[in-house]
C-alpha positions as CSV (number, residue, x, y, z in Angstrom):
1,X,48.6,19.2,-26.9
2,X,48.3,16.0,-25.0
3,X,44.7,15.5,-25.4
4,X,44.0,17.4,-22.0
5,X,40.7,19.2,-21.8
6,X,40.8,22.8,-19.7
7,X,38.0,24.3,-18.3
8,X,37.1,27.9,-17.2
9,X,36.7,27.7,-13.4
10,X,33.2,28.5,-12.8
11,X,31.7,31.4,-11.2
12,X,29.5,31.7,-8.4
13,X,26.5,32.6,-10.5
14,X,27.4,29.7,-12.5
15,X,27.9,27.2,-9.5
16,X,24.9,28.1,-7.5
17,X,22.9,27.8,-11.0
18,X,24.0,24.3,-11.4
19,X,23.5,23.2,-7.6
20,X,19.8,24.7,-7.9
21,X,19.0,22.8,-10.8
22,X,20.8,19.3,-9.2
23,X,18.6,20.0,-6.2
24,X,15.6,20.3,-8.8
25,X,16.3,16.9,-10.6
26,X,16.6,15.2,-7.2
27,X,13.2,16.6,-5.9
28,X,12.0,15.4,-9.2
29,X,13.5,11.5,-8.8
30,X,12.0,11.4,-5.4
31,X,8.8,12.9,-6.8
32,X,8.9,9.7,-9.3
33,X,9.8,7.8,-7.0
34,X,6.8,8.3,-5.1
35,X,4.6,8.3,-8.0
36,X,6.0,4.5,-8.8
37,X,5.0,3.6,-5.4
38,X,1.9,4.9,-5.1
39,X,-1.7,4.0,-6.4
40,X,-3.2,7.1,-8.4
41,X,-6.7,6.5,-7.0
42,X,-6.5,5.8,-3.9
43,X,-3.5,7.7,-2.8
44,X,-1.6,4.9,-0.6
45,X,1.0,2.3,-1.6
46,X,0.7,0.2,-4.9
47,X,1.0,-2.9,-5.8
48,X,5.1,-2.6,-6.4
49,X,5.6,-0.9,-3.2
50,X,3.7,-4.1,-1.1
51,X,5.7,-6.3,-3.4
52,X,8.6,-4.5,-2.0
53,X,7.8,-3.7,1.2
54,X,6.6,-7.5,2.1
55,X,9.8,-8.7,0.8
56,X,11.8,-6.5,3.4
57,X,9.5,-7.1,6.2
58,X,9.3,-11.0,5.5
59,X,13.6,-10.7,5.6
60,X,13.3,-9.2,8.5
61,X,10.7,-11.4,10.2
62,X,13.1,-14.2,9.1
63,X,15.7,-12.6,10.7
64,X,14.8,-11.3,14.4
65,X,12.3,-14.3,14.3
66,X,9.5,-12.2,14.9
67,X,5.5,-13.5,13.5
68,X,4.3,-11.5,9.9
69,X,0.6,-11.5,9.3
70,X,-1.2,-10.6,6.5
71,X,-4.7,-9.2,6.0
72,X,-6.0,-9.8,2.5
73,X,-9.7,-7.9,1.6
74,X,-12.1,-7.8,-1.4
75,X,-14.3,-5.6,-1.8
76,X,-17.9,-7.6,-1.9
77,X,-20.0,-7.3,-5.0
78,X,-17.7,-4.7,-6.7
79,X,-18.6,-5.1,-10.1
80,X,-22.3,-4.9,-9.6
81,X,-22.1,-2.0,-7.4
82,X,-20.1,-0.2,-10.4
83,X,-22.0,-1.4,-12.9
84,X,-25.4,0.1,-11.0
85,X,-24.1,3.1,-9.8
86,X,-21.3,3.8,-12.6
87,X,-17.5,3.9,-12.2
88,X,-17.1,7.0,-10.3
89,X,-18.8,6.0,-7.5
90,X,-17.2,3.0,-7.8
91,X,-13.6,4.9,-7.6
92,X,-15.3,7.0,-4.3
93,X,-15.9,4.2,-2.8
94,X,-12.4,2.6,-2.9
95,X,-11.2,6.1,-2.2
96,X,-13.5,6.0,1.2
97,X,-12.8,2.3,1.8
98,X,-8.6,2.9,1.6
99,X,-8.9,6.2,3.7
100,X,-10.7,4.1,6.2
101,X,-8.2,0.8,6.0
102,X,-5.6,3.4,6.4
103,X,-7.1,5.3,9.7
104,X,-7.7,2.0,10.7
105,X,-4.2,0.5,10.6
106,X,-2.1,2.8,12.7
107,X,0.6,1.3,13.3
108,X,3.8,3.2,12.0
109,X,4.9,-0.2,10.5
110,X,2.1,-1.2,8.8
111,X,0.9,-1.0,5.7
112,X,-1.7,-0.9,3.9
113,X,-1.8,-1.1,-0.3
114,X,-3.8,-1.7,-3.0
115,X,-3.3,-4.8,-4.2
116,X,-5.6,-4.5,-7.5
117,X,-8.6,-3.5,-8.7
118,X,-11.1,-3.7,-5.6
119,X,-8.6,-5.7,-3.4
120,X,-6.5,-4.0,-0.8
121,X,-3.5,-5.9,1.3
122,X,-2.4,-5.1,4.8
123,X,1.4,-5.9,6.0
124,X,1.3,-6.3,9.5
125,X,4.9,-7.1,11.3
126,X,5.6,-8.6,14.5
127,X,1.5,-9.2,14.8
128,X,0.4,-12.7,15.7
129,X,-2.9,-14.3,14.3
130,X,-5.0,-13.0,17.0
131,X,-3.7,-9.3,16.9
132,X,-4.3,-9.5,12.9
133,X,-8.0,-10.9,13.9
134,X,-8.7,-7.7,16.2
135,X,-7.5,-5.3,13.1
136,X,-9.9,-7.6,10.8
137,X,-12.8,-7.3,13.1
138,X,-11.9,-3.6,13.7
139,X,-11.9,-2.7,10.0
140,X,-15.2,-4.9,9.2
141,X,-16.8,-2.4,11.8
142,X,-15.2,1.1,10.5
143,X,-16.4,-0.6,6.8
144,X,-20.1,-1.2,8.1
145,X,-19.2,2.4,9.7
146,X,-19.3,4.4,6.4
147,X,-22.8,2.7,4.9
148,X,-22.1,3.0,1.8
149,X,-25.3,1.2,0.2
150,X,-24.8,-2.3,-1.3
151,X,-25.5,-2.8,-5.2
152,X,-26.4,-6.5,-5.0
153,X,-25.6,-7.8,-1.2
154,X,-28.6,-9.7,0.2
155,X,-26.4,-10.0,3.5
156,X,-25.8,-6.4,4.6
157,X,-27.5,-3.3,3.8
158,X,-24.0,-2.1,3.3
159,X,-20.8,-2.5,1.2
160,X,-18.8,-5.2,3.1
161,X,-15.3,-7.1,2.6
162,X,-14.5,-10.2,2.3
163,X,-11.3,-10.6,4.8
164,X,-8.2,-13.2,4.8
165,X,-6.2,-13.4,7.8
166,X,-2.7,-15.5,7.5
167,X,0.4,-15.0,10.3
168,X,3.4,-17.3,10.6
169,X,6.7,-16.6,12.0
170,X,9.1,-16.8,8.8
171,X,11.4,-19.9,8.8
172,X,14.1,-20.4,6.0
173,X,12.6,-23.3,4.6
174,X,9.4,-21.3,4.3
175,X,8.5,-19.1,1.0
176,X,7.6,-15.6,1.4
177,X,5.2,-16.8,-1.2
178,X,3.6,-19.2,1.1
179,X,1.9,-16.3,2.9
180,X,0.4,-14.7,0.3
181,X,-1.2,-18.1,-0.8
């Protein structure tokens, strides 16, 4: 023999077995895709996914010269308000504070992610400073909205962020870095 290796041709049963099971392993790579990409808590994009995402929509930006803004927020007084009311309040109110960023920021390009612990990022493209200023102020007022009771705030009777707003239009001397910072 030549070293060739026959096979059987398949049967049906045998065929449609093995595309059912292909189909299964894809629906499982997408389902772990999805899982990468997504903050367990919180339920919208994580950290990686921003990372990602920013990178594409900063290349882009670059490219069709359009302005990026960003929208950085903090949660204010986190750790006193889970250290007084205990850590799963503390994870209900992130949940309630990312639902509301989220129905906030509408825009089918936009995005909205946990960027770590209590701090949540916003990727807004093709939105200049002032458009970026009108989602701030909208979200500070859908925040104050839920009244959710401060744990040590001697500012507001409620849980409030701390905002930062930053906008450019991409040039290719300019880091996507420079945004962020």
């Amino acid at each position: 023999m030549s070293g060739l290796v026959l096979r059987q041709p398949q049967t049906w049963d045998e065929s449609h077995r093995q595309s059912i099971l292909y189909q299964q392993l894809q629906e499982a790579n997408r389902s772990l895709q999805d899982q990468a990409m997504q903050d367990g808590l919180t339920q919208i994009p994580n950290r990686r996914y921003f990372d990602e995402y920013f990178r594409q929509e900063w290349l882009r930006s670059l490219r069709e010269r359009q302005a990026l803004s960003l929208i950085l927020c903090d949660v204010d007084f986190f750790k006193p308000y889970n250290d007084t009311y205990g850590h799963q309040a503390g994870d209900d109110c992130l949940i309630r504070i990312a639902h509301t960023l989220g129905q906030t920021v509408r825009r089918s390009g936009d995005v909205v992610a946990r960027y770590g612990g209590e701090e949540f990022a916003i990727i807004l493209p093709n939105t200049s400073t002032v458009g970026a200023t009108r989602i701030a102020e909208d979200i500070q007022g859908a925040i104050a909205a839920l009244q959710i009771p401060p744990a040590a705030s001697t500012v507001s009777p409620y849980i409030t962020l701390s905002l930062g707003i930053t906008s450019l239009v991409p040039a290719p001397d300019i880091s996507a870095e420079t945004l962020i910072q």
